[in-house]
C-alpha positions in Angstrom: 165.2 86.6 111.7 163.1 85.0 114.9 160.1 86.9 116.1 160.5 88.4 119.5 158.4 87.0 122.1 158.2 88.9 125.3 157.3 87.6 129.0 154.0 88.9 130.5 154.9 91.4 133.5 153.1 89.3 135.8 155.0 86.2 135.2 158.2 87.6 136.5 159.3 88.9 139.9 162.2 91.4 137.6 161.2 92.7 134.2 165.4 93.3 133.4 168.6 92.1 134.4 172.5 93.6 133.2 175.3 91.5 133.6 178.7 94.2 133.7 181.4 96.0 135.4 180.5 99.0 137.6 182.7 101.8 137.3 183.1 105.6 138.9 183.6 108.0 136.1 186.2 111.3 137.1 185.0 114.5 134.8 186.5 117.5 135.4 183.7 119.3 133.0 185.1 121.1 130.1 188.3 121.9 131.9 191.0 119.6 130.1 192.4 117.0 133.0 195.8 118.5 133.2 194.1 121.7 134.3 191.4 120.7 136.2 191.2 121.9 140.1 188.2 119.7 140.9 186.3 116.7 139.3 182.7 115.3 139.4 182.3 111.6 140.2 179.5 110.1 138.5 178.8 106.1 139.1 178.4 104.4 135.8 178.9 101.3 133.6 177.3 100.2 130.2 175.2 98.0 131.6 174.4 99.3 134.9 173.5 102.4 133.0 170.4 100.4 131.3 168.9 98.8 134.8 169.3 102.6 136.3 167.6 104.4 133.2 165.2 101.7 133.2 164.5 102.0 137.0 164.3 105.4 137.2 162.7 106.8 134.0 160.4 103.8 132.9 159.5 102.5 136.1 160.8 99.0 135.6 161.7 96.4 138.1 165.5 96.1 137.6 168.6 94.2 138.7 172.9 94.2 138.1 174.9 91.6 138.6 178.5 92.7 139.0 181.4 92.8 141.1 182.1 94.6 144.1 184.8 95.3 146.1 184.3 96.3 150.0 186.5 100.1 150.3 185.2 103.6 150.2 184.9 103.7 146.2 182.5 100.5 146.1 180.7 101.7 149.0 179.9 104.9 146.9 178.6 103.2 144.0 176.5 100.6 146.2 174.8 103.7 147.3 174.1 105.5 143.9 172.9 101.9 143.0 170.4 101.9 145.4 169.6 105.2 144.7 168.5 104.5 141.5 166.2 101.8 142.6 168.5 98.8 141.3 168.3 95.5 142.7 172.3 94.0 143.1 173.8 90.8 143.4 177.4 91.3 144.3 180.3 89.2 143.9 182.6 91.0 146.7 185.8 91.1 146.8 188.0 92.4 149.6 190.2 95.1 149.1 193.9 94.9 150.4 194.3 98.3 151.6 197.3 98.8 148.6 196.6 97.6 145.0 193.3 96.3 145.3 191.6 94.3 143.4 189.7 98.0 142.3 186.4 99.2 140.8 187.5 100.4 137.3 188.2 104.2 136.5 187.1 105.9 134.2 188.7 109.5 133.0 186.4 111.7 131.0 186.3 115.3 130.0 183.7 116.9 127.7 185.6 119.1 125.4 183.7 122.2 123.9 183.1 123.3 120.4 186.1 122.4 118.0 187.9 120.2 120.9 186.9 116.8 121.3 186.2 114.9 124.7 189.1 113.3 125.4 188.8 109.8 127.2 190.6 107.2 129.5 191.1 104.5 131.7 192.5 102.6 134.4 191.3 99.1 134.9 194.5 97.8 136.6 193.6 94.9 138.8 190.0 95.0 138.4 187.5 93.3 140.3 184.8 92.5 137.7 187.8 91.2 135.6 188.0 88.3 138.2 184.6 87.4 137.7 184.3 83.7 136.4 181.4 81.1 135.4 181.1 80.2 139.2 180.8 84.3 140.7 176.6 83.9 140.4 174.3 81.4 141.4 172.1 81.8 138.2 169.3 79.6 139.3 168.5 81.9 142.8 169.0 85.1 141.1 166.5 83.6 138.1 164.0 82.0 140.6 161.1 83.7 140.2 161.4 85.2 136.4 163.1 87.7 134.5 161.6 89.4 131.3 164.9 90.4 129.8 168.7 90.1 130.1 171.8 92.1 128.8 175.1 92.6 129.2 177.9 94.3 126.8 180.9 93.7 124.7 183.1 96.4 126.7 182.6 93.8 129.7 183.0 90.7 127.4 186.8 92.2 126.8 188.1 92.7 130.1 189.4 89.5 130.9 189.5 85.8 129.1 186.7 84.2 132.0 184.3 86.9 131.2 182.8 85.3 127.8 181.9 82.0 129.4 180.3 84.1 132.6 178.4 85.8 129.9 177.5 82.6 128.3 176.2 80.9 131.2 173.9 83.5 132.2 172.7 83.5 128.3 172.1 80.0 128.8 169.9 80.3 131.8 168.1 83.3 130.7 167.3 81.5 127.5 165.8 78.7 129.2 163.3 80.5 131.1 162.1 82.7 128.4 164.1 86.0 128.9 164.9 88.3 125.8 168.4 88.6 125.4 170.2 91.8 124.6 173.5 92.5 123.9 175.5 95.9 123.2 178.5 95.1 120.6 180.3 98.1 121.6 183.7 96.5 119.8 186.6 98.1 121.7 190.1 97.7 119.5 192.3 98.7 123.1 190.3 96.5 125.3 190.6 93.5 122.9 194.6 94.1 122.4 195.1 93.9 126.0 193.9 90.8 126.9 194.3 88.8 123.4 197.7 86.3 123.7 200.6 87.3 122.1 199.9 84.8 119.6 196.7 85.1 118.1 195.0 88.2 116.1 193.3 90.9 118.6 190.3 91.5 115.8 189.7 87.7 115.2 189.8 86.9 118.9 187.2 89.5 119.5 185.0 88.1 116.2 185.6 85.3 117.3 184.3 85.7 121.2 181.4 88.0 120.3 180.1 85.9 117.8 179.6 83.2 119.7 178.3 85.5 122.5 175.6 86.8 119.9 174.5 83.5 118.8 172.4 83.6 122.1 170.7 87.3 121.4 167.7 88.2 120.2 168.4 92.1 120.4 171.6 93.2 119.2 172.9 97.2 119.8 175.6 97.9 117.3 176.4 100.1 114.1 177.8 99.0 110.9 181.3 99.2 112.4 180.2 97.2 115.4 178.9 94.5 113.2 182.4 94.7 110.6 184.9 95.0 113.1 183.3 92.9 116.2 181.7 89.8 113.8 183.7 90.4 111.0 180.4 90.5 109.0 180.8 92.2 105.4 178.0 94.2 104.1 177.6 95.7 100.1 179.5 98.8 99.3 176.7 101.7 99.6 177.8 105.5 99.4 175.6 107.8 101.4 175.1 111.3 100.5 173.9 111.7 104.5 175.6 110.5 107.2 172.0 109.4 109.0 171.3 107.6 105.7 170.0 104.0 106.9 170.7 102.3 103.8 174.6 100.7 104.4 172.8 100.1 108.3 170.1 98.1 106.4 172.0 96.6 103.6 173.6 94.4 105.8 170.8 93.1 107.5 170.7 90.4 105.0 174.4 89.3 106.0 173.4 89.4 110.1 170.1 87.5 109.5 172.2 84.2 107.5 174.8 84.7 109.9 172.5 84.5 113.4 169.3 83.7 112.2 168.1 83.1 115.9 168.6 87.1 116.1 164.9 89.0 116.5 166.2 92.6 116.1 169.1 94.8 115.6 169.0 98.7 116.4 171.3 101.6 116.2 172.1 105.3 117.0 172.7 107.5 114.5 174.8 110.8 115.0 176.7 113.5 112.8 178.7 115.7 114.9 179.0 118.9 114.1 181.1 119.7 117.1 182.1 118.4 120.4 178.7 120.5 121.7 176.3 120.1 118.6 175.4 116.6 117.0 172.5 115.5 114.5 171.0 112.6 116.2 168.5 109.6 115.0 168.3 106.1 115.6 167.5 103.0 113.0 165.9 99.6 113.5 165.3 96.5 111.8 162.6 94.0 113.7 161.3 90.9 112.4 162.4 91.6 109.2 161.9 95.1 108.8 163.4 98.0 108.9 162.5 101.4 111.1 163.9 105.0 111.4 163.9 107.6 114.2 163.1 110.8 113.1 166.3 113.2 113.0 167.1 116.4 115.3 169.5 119.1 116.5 171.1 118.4 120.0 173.1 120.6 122.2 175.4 118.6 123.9 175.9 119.0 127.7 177.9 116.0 128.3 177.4 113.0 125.5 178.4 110.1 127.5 175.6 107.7 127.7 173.8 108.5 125.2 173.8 105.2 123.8 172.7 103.6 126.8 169.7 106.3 126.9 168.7 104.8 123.4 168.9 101.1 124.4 166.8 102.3 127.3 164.2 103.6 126.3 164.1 101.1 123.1 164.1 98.1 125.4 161.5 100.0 127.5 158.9 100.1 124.5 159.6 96.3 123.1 158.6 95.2 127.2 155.4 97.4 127.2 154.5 95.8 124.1 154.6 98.9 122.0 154.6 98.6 118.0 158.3 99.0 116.7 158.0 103.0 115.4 156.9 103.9 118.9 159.2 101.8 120.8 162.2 103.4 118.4 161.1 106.5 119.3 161.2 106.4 123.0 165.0 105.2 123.0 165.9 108.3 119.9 164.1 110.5 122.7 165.2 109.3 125.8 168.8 108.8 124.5 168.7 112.6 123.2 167.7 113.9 126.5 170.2 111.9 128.5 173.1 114.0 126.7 171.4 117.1 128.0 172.5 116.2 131.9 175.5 115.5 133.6 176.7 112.6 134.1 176.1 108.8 132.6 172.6 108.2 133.8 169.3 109.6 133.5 167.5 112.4 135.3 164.3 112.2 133.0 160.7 111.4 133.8 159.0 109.0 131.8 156.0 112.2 130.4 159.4 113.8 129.1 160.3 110.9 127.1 156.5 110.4 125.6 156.3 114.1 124.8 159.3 114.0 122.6 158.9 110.9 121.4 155.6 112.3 120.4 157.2 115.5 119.1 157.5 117.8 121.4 159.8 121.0 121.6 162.0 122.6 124.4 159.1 125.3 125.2 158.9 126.4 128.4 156.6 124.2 130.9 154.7 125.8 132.9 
């Protein structure tokens, strides 16, 4: 694996950029959909969610670049993307007044206890599904500097134009000494709907994302993420405990001949117990080595996001130049307290994230 080198904050006008679809998520709490009387909207999207979290709890100067489509719905998530202090560059799309193009839905419940969250979508006719290799002008948005970039394989499946759009902005980022990210996040449904009638969904995707992730130098994704999306193998190794690192790390060695250009690869761990009670940690292996979060109890208020939360707080620590433990720790901490608020972005301040990280409890503060 390559050592990750990291731009000095002063040589950049943004310290991160995310390259993804936005979307409104519809919850209607723990109140199954077919029952519900009201929902909440929340304003989400993998990759959005990590410029917002990094924005708002980290203090970081951050940017999306997505699609956007000029009706009610997009004017409501321009706004909560202001809100959050993100920078946007818009690719805008006019909507005609009947079938779109749309900004993606997304249908979510939380469950409770024994019953799972149950989740949906509709993405008919979506906007950042149109987006092609000539929607940005990559040179203005980079002019000036940008520390890191990231996007998502969710967003790499929603339409066959989206892996060179993803490609391109690799390319540019590369060249002017960004870190790449990139959130596997291998999605069977997503892969099926757009793969031809003739070719193999799975190998399509392997295919797609792995010549996506020969551009990354920080990769998000568990064993199955690395199995299913890459179609990398990794030894047989039975684990007594489900937050056991060893299968995570044993196949390291298979990711590091596979993309050897690859700095890092990180992980969340969870074991849940039920819908409302999960055993969390987090795992990763950086310039060779490998790193665990320590392990805790969370009470669930709504899980979504999590994930994000993790790569958040994780990214957060590797651009202020912390050592690997402590920047693993901030995204196990900040990714455990984002599942303790509603909806799929943060609401925590950065001294909440350092005390846990640092061990702290739920006393009262006073």
């Amino acid at each position: 694996m390559s050592n990750l080198t990291v731009m000095h904050k002063a040589d950049a006008k943004l310290d991160f950029l995310s390259l993804g679809a936005l979307v409104v998520r519809l919850d209607p709490g723990i109140v199954p959909f077919e029952y519900a009387h009201s929902l909440d909207l929340h304003v989400s999207g993998g990759e959005f969610n990590v410029s917002a979290n990094l924005s708002r709890a980290f203090g970081q100067r951050t940017a999306v670049a997505s699609a956007m489509v000029d009706y009610p719905i997009g004017a409501k998530i321009e706004s909560e993307v202001r809100r959050m202090g993100v920078q946007a560059f818009y690719k805008r799309f006019a909507h005609d007044g009947v079938r779109g193009p749309n900004m993606a839905h997304v249908y979510s419940d939380r469950g409770q206890g024994l019953r799972a969250p149950v989740v949906f979508y509709n993405r008919s006719n979506e906007a950042a599904a149109l987006l092609d290799e000539q929607s940005f002008d990559w040179d203005a948005i980079f002019d000036g500097g940008i520390r890191w970039f990231h996007s998502g394989g969710i967003f790499s499946a929603l339409s066959p134009t989206i892996p060179s759009l993803i490609i391109k902005a690799m390319e540019k980022a590369k060249s002017q000494g960004a870190v790449i990210s990139f959130d596997l996040n291998y999605r069977e449904k997503l892969w099926k709907s757009i793969a031809a009638s003739s070719t193999d969904p799975q190998k399509e995707a392997q295919r797609v994302l792995s010549s996506i992730v020969e551009y990354v130098d920080v990769l998000i994704g568990n064993e199955e993420d690395l199995q299913l999306g890459l179609g990398l193998k990794g030894p047989e190794v039975h684990k007594a405990d489900k937050l056991d690192p060893s299968s995570f790390y044993a196949m390291m060695e298979s990711v590091s001949k596979r993309f050897p250009s690859l700095s890092a690869v990180a992980t969340t761990m969870r074991e849940v117990k039920s819908t409302n009670r999960h055993r969390w940690s987090a795992v990763l292996f950086l310039d060779g080595k490998g790193y665990q979060a320590p392990t805790c109890e969370l009470d669930i208020y709504d899980r979504v996001g999590g994930g994000d939360g993790f790569a958040s707080g994780l990214i957060y620590g590797l651009l202020e130049g912390r050592s690997p433990e402590d920047a693993l720790r901030l995204g196990w901490a900040h990714g455990a307290l984002l599942t303790s608020y509603p909806g799929d972005t943060t609401m925590a301040t950065l001294a909440q994230v350092e005390a846990l990280a640092q061990g702290g409890s739920a006393r009262i503060q006073r």
